[in-house]
Each structure stands twice: as C-alpha cells, then as structure tokens.
Residue, then its C-alpha position, 0 to 999 in steps of 0.5 A: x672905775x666910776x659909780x655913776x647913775x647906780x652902775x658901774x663903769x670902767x673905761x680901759x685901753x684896748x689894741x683892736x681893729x679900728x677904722x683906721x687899722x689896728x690900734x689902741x683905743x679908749x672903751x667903756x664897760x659896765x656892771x652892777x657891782x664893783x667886782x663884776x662881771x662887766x659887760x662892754x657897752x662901748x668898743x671903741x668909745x670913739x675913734x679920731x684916728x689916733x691912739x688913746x690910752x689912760x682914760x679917766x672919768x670926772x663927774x660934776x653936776x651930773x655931766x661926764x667928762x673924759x681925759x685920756x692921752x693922745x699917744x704916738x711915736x717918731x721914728x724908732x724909739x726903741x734903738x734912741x732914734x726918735x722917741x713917744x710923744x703923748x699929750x692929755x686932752x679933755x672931752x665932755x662925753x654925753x650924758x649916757x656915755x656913749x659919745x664925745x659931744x664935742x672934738x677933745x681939748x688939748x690940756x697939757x702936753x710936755x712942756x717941763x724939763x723933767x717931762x723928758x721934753x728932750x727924751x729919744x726914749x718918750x717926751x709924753x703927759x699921761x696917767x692923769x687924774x682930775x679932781x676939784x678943790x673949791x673953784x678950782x680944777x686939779x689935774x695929776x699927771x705923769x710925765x717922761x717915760x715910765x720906765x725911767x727913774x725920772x717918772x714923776x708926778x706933777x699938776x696942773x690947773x684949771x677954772x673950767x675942766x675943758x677948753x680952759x687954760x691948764x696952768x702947771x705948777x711950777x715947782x713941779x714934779x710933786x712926786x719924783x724918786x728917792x733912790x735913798x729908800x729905793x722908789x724909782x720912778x713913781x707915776x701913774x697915780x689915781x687920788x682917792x679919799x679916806x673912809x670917812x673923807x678927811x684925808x686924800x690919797x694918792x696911789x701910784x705905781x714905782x719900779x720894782x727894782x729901783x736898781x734895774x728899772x723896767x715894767x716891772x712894777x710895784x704899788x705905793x699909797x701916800x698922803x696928799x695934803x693941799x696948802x691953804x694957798x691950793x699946791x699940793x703936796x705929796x707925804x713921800x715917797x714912802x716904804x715905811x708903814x703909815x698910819x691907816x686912814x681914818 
C-alpha cells in the first residue's frame, strides 16, 4: 500500500477472467484511509498476456513506478518435471495510475545459484521492494521457491529505476536461514523506516515450522543498515527480542 496524492492505494494479485483466460493479474484499489474500506479502481490494471503477481509501487518526483513479477511455468512442477519461472520487471504507470505508459522492462531474472537457478521446484525472482539511496536505485528481491529453506533475500541496483542496467550484489543472499535459531527460508520483504526515519527495517515472511517447511508462514522485523560503500546489510535473521525503533 502507498500514500500517493492524499489516498491510499493498494495494488494485489487477483486470478480472474482475462483476455486471454483465466489467470493471475496485477490490480489497484483506493480508500481514504488506511484501513479502508478500499473500493477497486483498476481489474486488471493491465493485461499482456501473461501472469503477474507481487506488485510493488515507487514514487520519485511525483511520477509512479510499478515492479511486479512475470510468472509462468514449464511442465509439471508439482511431480519435479519442470519447474516455476518468474523474472521482475519495471514500468513507469501514468500519473493517475490507471496505465503502464510504456511495454515493461526486464530487470532481473534468476541468474545466481542460490536463485534456484537449476531448480525443477522454481528458478524465479519475486517479492521485490525498490527504494533510493543517494543516486543510487535499491532493489530487494526474493529468489528460488518459497517454500524452500533456501528462500532468501538479495539486491540489486540500478542509476535509473527503468530500463537501466540492474546490478546484483554479488555477496548475495543478504538474508538466507539460519536453521540454528530455527528461520528457514525468510523471503518476500518490504523495507519500511523508524518513526522518527533513523533507522530501516525489513520485514519479511519464514516457515513456521523450520523442520517441516511449507506455506505455513510466520512474520519476522530486523534492521537493515547500508555501509558507507552502499551494501546493504541485513541485523538477522533474528528470534530474540530487539530494541523498539526509535
């Protein structure tokens, strides 16, 4: 959800009739507040023809972009003959929302070996959150299956939050289990700020039951600090008590 011209919006994944079929796709809905109701404003928001899922809204400057993951499968994953595909891309939406005002960008798809990138479960690059740091474009991301224990987060970057070059970091995943504590497979994180914008957060979603992995999940908060040489650093996984932000 994003405040954006006094409203709220949100943007979530919906299976319906399409022009194409059934299917998943991307849709936006508003309200006056942020606990609603929210009325839909856009069912689809788009449709190209292909599933969409894990939408996620950036504001710079007043103009709206929108990352959201292409989704898709080979075969039959569920017997490990074939496997999930999914890659993020980028589209700058029109000043009301209502339209991509260009044919999406390919920004990252998997590409690192922890991505699951020989998977017959999911090779995919989801749940993304895009933010900027000085000059330069963040972008978290989720890769492999999430219901994996190998689910992670990693980053990538960019100078320009469309059609640019998107860089991963190649110490990648910045978040990944710790089966010690019992986190397994943490994924799908949003990053938000402290109260009073000292410190960034990042919250995110592990198995419930770090022996017996499935979509059972639970939800987990934990510092993010960025060096002075711009990596990014996850404080966890964690399941002690922390401090409270400030």
């Amino acid at each position: 959800m994003i405040v954006y011209n006094d409203r709220f919006y949100m943007i979530y994944s919906s299976q319906g009739q399409t022009i194409f079929g059934k299917g998943l796709r991307l849709c936006i809905a508003v309200s006056d507040h942020p606990e609603g109701p929210f009325t839909d404003l856009y069912t689809p928001l788009f449709d190209f023809g292909y599933g969409t899922i894990d939408g996620h809204i950036f504001i710079e400057d007043d103009s709206p972009y929108l990352y959201f993951e292409m989704v898709g499968a080979v075969g039959n994953f569920t017997k490990q003959d074939g496997f999930l595909w999914g890659a993020i891309f980028g589209v700058e939406l029109s000043r009301d929302l209502s339209k991509p005002i260009h044919e999406p960008k390919l920004c990252i798809s998997p590409s690192q070996p922890w991505e699951g990138i020989e998977s017959f479960w999911a090779r995919s690059n989801e749940g993304m959150t895009v933010f900027k740091n000085d000059s330069l474009y963040y972008m978290t991301y989720s890769g492999n299956h999430y219901r994996d224990p190998n689910y992670g987060v990693g980053y990538a970057t960019s100078k320009r939050p469309v059609g640019g070059l998107w860089t991963k970091y190649e110490g990648n995943p910045i978040l990944k289990n710790n089966l010690s504590i019992g986190v397994s497979g943490p994924g799908h994180n949003s990053i938000v700020t402290s109260p009073d914008g000292s410190e960034l957060f990042i919250v995110y979603h592990s198995h419930a039951d770090a022996v017996n992995p499935s979509g059972k999940r639970i939800l987990n908060i934990d510092r993010l600090t960025i060096n002075p040489d711009g990596i990014l650093n996850v404080e966890g996984p964690t399941r002690l008590p922390q401090p409270m932000p400030r």
